[in-house]
N, CA, C and O atoms as a Maestro MAE file, in Angstrom:
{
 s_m_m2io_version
 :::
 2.0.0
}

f_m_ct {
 s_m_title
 :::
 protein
 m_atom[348] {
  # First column is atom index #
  i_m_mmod_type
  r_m_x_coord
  r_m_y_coord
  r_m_z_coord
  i_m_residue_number
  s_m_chain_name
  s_m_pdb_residue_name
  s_m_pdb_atom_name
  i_m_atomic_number
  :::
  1 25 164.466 117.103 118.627 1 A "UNK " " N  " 7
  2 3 165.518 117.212 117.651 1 A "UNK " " CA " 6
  3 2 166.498 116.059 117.840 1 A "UNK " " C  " 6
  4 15 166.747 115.770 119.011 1 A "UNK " " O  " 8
  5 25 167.119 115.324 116.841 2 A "UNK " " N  " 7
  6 3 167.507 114.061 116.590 2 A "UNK " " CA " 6
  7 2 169.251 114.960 117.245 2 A "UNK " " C  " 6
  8 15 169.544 116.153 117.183 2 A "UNK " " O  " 8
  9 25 170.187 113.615 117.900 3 A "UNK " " N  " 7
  10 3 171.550 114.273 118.557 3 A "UNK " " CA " 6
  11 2 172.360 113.688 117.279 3 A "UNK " " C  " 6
  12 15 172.088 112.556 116.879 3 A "UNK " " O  " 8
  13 25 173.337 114.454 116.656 4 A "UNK " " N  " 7
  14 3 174.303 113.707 115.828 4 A "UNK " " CA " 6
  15 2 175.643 113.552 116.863 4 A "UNK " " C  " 6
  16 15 175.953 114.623 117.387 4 A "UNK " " O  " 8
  17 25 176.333 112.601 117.172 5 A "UNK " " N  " 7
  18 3 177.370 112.100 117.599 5 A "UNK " " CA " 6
  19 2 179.123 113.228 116.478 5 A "UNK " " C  " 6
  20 15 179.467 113.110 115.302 5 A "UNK " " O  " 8
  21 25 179.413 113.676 117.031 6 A "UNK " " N  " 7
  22 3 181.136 114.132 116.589 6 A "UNK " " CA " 6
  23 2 182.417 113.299 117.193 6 A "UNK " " C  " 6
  24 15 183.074 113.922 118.028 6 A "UNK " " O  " 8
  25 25 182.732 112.344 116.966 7 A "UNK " " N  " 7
  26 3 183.510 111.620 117.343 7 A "UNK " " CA " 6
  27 2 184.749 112.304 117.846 7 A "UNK " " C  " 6
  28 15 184.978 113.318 117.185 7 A "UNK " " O  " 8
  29 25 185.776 112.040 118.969 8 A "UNK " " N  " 7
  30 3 186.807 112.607 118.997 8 A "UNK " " CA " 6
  31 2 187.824 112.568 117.701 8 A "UNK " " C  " 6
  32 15 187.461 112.335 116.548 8 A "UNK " " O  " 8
  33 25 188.957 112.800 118.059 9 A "UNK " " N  " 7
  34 3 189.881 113.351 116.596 9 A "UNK " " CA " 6
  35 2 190.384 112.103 116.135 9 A "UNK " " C  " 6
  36 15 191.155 111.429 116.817 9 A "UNK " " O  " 8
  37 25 190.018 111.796 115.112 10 A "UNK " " N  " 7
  38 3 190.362 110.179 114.444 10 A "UNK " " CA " 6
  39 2 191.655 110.625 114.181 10 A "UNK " " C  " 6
  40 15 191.883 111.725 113.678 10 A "UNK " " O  " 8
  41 25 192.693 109.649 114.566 11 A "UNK " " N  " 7
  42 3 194.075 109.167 113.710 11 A "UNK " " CA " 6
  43 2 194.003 109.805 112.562 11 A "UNK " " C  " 6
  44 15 194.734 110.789 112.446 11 A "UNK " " O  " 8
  45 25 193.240 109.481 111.577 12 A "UNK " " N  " 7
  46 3 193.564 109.533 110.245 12 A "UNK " " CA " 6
  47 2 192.077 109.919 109.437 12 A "UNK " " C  " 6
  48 15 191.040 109.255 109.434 12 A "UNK " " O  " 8
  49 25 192.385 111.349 108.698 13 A "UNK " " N  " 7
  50 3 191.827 111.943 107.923 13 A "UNK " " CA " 6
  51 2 192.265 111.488 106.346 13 A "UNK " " C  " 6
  52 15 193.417 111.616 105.932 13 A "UNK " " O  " 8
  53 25 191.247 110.981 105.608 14 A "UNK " " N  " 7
  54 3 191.256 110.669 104.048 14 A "UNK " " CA " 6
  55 2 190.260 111.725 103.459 14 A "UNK " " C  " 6
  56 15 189.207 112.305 103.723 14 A "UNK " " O  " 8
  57 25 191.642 111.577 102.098 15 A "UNK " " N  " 7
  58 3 191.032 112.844 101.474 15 A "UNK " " CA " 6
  59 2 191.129 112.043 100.013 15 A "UNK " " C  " 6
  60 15 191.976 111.255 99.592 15 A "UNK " " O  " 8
  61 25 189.685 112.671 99.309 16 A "UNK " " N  " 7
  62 3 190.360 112.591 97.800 16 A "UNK " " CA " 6
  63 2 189.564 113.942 97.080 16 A "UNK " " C  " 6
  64 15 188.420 114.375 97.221 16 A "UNK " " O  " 8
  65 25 190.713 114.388 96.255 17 A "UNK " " N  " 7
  66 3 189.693 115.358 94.912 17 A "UNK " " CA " 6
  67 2 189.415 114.817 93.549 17 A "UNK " " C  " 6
  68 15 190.402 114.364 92.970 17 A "UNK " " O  " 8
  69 25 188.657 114.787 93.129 18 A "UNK " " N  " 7
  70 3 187.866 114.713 91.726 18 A "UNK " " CA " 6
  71 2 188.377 116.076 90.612 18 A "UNK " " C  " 6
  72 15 187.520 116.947 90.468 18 A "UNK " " O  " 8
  73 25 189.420 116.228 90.015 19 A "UNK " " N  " 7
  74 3 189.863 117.446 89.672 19 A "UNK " " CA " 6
  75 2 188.635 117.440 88.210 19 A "UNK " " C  " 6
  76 15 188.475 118.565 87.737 19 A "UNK " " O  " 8
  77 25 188.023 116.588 87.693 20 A "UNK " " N  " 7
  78 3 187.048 116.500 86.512 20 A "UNK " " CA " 6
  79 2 185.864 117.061 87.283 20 A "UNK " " C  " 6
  80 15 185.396 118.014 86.660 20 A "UNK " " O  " 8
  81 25 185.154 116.794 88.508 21 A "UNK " " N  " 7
  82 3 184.494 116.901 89.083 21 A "UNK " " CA " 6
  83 2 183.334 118.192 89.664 21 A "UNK " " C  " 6
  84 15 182.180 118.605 89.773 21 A "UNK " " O  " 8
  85 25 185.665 118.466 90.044 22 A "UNK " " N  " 7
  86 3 185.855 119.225 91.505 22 A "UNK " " CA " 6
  87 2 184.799 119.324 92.496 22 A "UNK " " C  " 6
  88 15 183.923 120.145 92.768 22 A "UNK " " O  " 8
  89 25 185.163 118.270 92.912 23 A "UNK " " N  " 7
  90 3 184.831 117.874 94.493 23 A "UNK " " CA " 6
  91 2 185.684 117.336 95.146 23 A "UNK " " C  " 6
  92 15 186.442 116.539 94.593 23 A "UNK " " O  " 8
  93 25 185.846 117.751 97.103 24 A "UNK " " N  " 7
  94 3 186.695 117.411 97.320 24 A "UNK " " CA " 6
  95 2 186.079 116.378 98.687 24 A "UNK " " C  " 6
  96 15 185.305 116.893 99.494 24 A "UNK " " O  " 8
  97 25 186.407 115.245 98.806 25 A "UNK " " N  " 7
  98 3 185.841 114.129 99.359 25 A "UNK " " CA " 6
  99 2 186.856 114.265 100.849 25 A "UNK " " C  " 6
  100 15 188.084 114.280 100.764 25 A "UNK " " O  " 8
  101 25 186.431 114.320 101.624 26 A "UNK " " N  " 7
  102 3 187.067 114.305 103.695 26 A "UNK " " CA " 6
  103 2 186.347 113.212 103.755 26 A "UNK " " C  " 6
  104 15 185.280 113.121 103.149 26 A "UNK " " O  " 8
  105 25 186.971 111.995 104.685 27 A "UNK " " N  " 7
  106 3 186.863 111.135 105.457 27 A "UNK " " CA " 6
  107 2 187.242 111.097 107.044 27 A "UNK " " C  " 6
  108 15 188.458 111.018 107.221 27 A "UNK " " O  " 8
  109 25 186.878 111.115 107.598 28 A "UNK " " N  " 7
  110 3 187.082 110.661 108.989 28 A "UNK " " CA " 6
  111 2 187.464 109.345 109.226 28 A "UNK " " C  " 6
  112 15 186.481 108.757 109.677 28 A "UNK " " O  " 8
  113 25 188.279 108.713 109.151 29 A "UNK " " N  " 7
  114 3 188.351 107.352 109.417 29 A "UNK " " CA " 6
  115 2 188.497 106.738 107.839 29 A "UNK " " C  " 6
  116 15 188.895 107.402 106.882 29 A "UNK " " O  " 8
  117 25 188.112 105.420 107.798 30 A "UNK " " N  " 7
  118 3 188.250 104.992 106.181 30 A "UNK " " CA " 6
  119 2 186.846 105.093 106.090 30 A "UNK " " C  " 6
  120 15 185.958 104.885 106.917 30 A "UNK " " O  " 8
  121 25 186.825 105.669 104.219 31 A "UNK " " N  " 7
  122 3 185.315 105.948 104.179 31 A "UNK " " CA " 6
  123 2 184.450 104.962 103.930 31 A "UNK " " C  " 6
  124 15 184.805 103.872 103.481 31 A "UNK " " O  " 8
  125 25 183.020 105.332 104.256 32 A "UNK " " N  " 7
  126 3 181.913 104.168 104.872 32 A "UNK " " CA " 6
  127 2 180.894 104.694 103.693 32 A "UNK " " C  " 6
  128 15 180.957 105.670 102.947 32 A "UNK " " O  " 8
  129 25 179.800 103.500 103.856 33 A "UNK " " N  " 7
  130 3 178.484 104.075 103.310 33 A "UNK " " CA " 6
  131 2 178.297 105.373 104.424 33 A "UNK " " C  " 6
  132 15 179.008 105.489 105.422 33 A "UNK " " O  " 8
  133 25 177.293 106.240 104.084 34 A "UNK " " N  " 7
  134 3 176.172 107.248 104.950 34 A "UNK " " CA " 6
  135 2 175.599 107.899 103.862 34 A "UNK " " C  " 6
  136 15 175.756 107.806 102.644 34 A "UNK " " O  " 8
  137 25 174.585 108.883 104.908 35 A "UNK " " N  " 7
  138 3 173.536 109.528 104.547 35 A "UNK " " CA " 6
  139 2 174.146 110.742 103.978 35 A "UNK " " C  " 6
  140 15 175.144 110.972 104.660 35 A "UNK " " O  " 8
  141 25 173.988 111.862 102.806 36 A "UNK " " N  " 7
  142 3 174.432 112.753 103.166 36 A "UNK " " CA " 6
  143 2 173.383 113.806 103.440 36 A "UNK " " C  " 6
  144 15 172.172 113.592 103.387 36 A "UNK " " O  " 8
  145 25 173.907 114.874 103.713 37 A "UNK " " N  " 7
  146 3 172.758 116.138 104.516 37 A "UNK " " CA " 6
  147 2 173.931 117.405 103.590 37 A "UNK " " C  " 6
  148 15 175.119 117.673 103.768 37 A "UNK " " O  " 8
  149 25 172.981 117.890 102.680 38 A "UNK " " N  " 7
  150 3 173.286 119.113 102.279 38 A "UNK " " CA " 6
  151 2 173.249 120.791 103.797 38 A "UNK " " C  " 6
  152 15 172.209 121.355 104.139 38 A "UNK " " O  " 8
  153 25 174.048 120.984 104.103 39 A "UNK " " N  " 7
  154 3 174.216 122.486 104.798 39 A "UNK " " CA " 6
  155 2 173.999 123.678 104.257 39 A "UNK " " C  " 6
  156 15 173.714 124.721 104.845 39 A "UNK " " O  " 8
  157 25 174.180 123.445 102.814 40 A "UNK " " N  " 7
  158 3 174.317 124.738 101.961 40 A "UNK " " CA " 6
  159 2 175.365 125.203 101.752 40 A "UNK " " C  " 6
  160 15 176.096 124.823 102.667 40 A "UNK " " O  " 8
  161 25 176.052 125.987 100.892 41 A "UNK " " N  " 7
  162 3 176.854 126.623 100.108 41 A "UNK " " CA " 6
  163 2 178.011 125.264 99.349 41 A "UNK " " C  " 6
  164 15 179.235 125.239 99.218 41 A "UNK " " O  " 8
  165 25 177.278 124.590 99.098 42 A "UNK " " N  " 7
  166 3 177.954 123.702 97.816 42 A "UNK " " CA " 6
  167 2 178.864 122.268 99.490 42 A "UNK " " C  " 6
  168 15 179.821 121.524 99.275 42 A "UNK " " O  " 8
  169 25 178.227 122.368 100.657 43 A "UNK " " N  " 7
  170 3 178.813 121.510 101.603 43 A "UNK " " CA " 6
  171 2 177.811 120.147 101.888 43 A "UNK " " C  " 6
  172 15 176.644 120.159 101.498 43 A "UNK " " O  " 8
  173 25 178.371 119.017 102.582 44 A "UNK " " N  " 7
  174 3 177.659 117.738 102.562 44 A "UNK " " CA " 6
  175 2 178.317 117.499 103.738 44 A "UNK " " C  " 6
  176 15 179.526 117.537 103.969 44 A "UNK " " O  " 8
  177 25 177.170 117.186 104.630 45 A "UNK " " N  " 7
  178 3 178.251 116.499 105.595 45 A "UNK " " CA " 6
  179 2 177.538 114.440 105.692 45 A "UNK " " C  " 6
  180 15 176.378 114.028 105.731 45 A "UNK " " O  " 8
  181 25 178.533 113.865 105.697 46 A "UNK " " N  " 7
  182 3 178.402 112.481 105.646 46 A "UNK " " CA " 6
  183 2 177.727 112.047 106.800 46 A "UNK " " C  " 6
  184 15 178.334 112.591 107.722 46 A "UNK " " O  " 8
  185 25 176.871 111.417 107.239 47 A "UNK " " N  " 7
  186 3 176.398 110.799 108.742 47 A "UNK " " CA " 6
  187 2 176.081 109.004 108.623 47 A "UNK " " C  " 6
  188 15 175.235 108.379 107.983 47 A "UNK " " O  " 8
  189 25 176.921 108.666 109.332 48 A "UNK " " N  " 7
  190 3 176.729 107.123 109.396 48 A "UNK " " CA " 6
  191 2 175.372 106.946 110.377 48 A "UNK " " C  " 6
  192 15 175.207 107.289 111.548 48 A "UNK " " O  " 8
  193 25 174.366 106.199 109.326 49 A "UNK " " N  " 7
  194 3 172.702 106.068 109.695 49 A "UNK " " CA " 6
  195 2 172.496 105.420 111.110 49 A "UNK " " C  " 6
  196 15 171.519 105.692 111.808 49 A "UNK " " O  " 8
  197 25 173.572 104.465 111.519 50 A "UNK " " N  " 7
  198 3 173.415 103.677 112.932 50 A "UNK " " CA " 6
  199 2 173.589 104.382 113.879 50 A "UNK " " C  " 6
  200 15 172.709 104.674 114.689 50 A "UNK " " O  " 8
  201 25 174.781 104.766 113.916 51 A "UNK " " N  " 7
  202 3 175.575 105.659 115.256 51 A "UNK " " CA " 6
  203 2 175.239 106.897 114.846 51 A "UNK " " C  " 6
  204 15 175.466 107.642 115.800 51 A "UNK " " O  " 8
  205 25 174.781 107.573 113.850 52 A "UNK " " N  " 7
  206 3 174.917 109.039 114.072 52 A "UNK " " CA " 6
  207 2 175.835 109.699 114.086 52 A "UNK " " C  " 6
  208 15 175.867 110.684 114.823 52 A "UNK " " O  " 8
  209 25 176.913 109.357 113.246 53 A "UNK " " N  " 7
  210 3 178.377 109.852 113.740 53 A "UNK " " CA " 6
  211 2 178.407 110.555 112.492 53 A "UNK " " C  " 6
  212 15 177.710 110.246 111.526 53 A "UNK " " O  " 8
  213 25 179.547 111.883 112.535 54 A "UNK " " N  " 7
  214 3 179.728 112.348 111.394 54 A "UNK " " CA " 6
  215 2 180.857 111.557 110.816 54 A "UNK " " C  " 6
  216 15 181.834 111.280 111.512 54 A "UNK " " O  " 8
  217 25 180.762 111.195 109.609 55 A "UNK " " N  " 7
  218 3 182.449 110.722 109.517 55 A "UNK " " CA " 6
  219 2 182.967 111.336 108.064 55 A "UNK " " C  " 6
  220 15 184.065 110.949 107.664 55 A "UNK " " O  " 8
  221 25 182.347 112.111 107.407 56 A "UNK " " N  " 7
  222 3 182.917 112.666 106.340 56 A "UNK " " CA " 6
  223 2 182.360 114.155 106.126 56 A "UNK " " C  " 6
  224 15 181.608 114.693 106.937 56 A "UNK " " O  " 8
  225 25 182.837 114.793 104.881 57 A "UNK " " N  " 7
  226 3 182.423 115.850 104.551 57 A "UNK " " CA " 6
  227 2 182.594 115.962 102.939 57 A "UNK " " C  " 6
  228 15 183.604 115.578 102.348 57 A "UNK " " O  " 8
  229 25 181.409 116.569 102.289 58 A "UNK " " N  " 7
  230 3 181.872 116.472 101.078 58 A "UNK " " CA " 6
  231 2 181.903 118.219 100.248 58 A "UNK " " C  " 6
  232 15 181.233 119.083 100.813 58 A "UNK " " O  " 8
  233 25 182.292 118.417 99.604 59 A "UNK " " N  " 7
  234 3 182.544 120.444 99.282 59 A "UNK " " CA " 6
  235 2 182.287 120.109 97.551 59 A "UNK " " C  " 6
  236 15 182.916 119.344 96.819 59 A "UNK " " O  " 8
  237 25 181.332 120.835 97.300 60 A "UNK " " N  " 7
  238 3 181.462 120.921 95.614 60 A "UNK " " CA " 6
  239 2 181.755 121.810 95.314 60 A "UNK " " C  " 6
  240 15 181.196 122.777 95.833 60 A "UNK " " O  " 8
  241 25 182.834 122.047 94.270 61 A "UNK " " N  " 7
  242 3 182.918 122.971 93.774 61 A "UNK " " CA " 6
  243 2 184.464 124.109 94.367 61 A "UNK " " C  " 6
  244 15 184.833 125.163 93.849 61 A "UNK " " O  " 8
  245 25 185.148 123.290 95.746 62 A "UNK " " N  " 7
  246 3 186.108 124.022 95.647 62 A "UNK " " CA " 6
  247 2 187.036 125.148 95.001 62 A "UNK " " C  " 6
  248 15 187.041 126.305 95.420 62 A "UNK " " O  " 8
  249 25 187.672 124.782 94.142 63 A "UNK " " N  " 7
  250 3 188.542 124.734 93.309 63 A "UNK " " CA " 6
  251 2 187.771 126.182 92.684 63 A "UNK " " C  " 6
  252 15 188.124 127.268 93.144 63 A "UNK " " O  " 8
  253 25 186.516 126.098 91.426 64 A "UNK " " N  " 7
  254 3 185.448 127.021 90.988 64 A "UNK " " CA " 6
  255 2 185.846 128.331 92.217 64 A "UNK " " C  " 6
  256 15 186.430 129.404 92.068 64 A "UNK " " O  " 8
  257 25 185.191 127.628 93.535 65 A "UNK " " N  " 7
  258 3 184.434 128.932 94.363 65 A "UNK " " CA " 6
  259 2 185.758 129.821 95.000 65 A "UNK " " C  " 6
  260 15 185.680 130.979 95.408 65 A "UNK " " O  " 8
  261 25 187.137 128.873 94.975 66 A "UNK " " N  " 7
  262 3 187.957 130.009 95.473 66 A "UNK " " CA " 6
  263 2 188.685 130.753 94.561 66 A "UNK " " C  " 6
  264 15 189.086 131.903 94.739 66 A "UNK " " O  " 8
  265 25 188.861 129.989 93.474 67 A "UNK " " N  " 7
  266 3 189.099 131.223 92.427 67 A "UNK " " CA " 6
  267 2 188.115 132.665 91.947 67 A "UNK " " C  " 6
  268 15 188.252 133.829 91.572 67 A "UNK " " O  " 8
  269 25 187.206 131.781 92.222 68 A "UNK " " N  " 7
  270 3 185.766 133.264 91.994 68 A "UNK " " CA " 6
  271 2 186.180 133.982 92.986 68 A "UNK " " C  " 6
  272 15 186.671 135.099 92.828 68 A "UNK " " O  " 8
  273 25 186.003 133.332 94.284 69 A "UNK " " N  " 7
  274 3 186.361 134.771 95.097 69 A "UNK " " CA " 6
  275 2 187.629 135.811 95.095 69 A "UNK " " C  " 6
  276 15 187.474 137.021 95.257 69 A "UNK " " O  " 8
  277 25 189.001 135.138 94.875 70 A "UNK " " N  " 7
  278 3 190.139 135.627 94.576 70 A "UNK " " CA " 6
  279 2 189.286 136.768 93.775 70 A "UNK " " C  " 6
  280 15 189.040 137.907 94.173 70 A "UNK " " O  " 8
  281 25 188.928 136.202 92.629 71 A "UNK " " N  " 7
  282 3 189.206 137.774 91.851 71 A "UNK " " CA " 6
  283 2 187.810 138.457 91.696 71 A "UNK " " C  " 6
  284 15 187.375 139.043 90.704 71 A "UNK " " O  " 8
  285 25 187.098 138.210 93.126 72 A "UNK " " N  " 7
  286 3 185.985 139.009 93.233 72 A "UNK " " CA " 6
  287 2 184.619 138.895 92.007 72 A "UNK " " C  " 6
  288 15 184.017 139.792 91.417 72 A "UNK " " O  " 8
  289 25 184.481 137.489 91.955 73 A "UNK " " N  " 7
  290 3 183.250 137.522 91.375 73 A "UNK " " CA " 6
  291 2 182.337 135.949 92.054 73 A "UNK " " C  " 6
  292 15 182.606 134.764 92.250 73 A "UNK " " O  " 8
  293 25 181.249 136.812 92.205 74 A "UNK " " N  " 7
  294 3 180.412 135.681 92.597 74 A "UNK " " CA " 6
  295 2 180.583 133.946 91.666 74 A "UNK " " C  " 6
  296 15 180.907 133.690 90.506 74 A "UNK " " O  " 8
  297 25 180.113 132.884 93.061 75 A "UNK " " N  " 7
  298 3 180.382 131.572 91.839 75 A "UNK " " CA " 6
  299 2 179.174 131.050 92.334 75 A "UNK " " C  " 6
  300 15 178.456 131.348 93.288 75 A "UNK " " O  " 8
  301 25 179.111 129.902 91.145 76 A "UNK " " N  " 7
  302 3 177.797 129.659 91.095 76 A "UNK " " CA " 6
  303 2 178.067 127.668 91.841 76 A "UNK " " C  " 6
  304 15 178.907 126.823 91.531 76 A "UNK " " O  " 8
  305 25 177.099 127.632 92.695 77 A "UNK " " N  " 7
  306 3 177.153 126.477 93.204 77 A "UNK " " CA " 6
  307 2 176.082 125.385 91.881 77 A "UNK " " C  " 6
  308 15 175.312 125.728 90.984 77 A "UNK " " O  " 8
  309 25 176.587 123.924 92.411 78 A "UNK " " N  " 7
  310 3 175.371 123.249 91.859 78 A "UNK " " CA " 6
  311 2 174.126 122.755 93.126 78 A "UNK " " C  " 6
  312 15 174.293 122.677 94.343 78 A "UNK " " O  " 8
  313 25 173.235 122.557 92.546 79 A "UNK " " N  " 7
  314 3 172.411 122.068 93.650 79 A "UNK " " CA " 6
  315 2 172.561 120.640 93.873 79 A "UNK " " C  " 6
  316 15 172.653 120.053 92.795 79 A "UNK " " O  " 8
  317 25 172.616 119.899 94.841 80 A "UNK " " N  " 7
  318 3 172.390 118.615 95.421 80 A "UNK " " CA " 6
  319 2 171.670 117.937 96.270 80 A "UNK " " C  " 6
  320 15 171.739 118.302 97.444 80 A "UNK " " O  " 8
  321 25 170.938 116.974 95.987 81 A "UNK " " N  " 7
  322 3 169.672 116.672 96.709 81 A "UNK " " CA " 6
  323 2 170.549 115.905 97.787 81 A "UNK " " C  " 6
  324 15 171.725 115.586 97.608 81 A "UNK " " O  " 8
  325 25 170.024 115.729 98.597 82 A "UNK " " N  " 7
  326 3 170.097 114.763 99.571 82 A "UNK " " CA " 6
  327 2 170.001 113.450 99.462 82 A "UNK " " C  " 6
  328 15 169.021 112.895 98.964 82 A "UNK " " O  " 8
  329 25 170.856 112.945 99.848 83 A "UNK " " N  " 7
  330 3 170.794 111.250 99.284 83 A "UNK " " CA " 6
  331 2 172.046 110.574 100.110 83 A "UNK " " C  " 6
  332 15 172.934 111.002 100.848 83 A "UNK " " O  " 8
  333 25 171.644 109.282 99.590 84 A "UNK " " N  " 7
  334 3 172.967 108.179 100.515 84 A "UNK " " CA " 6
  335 2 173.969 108.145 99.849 84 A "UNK " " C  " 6
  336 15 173.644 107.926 98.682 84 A "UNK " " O  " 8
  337 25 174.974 108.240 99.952 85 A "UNK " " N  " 7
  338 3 176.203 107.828 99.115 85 A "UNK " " CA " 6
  339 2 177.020 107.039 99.726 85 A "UNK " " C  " 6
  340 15 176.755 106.447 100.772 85 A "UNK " " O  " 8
  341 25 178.228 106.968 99.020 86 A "UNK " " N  " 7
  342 3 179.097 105.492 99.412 86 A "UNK " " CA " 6
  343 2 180.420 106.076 99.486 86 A "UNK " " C  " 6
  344 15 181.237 105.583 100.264 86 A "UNK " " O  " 8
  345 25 180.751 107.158 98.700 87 A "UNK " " N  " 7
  346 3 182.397 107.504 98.268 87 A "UNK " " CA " 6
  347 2 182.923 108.027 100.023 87 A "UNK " " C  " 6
  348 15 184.081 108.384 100.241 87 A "UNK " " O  " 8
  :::
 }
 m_bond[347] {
  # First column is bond index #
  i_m_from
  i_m_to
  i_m_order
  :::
  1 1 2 1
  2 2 3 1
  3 3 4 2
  4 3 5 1
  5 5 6 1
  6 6 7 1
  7 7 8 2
  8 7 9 1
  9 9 10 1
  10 10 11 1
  11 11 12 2
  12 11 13 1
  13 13 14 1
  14 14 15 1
  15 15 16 2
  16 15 17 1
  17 17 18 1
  18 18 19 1
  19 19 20 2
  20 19 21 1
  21 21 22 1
  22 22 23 1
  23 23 24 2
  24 23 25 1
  25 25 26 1
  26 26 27 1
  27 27 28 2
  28 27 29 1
  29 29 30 1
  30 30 31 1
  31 31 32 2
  32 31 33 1
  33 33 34 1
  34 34 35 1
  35 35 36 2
  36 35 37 1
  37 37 38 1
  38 38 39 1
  39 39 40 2
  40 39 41 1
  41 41 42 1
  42 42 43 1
  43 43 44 2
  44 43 45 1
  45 45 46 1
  46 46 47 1
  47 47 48 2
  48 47 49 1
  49 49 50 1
  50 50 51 1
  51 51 52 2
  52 51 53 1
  53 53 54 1
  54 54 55 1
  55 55 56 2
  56 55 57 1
  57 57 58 1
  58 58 59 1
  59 59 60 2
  60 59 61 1
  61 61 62 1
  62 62 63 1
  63 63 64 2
  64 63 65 1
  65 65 66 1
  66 66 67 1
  67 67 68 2
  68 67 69 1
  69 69 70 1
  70 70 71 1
  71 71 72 2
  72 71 73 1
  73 73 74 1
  74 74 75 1
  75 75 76 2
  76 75 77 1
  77 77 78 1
  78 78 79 1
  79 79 80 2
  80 79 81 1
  81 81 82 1
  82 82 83 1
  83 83 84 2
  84 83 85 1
  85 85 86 1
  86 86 87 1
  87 87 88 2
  88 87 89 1
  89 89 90 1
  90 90 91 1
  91 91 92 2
  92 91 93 1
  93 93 94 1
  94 94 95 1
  95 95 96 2
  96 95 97 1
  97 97 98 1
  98 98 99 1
  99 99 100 2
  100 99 101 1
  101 101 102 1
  102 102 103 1
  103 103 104 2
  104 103 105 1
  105 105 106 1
  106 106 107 1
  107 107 108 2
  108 107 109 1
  109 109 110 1
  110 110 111 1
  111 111 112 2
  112 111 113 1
  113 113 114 1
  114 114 115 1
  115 115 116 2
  116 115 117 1
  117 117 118 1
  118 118 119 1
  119 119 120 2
  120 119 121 1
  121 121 122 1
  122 122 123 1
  123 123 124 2
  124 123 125 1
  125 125 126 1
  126 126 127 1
  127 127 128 2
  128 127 129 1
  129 129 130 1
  130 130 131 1
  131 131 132 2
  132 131 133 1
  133 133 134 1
  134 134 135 1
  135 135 136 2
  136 135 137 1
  137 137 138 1
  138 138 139 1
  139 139 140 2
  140 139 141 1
  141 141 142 1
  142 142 143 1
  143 143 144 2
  144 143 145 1
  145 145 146 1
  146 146 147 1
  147 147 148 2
  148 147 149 1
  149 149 150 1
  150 150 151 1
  151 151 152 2
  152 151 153 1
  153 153 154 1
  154 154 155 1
  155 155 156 2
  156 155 157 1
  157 157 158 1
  158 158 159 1
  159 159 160 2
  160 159 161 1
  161 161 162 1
  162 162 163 1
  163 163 164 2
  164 163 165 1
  165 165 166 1
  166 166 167 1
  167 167 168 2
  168 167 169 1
  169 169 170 1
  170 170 171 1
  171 171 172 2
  172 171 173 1
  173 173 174 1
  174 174 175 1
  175 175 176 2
  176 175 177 1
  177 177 178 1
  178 178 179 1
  179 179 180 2
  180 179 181 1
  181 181 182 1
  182 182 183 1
  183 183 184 2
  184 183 185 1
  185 185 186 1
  186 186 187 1
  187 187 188 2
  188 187 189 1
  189 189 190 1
  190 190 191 1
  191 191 192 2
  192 191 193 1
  193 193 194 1
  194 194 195 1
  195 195 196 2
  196 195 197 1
  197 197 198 1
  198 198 199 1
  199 199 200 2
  200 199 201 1
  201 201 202 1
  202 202 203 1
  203 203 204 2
  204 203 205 1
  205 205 206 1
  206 206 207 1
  207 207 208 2
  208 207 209 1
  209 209 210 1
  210 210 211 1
  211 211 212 2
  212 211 213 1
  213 213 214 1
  214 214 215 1
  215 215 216 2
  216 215 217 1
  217 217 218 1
  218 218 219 1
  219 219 220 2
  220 219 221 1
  221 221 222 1
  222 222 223 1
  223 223 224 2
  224 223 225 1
  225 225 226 1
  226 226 227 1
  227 227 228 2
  228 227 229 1
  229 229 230 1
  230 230 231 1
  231 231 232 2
  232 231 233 1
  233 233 234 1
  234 234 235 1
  235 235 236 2
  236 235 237 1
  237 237 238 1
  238 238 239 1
  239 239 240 2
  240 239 241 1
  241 241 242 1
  242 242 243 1
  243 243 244 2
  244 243 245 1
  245 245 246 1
  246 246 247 1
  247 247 248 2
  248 247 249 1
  249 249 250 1
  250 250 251 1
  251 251 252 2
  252 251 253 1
  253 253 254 1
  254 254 255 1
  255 255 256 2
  256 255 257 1
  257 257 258 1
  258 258 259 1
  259 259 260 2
  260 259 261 1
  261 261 262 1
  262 262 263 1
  263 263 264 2
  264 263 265 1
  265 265 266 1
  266 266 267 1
  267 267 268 2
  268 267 269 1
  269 269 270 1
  270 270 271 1
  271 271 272 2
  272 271 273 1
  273 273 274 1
  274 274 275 1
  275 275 276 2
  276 275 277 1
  277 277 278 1
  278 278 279 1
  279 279 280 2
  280 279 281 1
  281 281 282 1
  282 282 283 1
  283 283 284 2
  284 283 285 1
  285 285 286 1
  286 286 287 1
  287 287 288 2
  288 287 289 1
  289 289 290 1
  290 290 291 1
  291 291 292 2
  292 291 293 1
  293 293 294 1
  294 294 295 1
  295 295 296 2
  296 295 297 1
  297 297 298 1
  298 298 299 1
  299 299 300 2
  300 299 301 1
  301 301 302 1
  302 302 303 1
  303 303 304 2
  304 303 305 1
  305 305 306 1
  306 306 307 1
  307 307 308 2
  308 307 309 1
  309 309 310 1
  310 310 311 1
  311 311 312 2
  312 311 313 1
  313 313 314 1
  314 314 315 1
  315 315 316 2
  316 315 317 1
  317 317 318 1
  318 318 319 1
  319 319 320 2
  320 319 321 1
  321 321 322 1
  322 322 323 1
  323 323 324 2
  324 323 325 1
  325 325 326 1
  326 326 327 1
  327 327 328 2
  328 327 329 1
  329 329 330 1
  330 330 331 1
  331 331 332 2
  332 331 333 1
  333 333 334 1
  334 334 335 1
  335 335 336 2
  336 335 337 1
  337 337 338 1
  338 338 339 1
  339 339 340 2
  340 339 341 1
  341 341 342 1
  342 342 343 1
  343 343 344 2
  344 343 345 1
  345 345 346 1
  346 346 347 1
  347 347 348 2
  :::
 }
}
């Protein structure tokens, strides 16, 4: 099984949301190319391909999934393949 690297606590966390989107983009550091890796339930986590490091996280659908739950109704995720991204 391949080791992913968790870096200690970076200085500085970047964030952006997509309110057209809703997605909400975490950076670790300033954001880089990487790989992303779907976890499931609408989550991405970013992995820089050299080092193995995590350095981002990506959430679809925020915004949707906590209002569904507030008022008690299931929400519906989108699916996302796995792929490289840049944001």
């Amino acid at each position: 099984m391949e080791t992913l690297n968790i870096a200690e606590k970076k200085d500085k966390i970047k964030w952006d949301y997509d309110a057209e989107a809703d997605v909400l983009y975490i950076s670790f550091g300033n954001p880089d190319k990487a790989e992303g890796v779907d976890i499931g339930e609408g989550t991405i986590i970013r992995i820089q391909p050299d080092s193995k490091e995590i350095i981002g996280v990506t959430i679809l659908n925020p915004l949707q999934r906590t209002l569904s739950s507030l008022m008690g109704k299931p929400h519906l995720t989108r699916k996302k393949k796995t792929s490289s991204i840049t944001k």
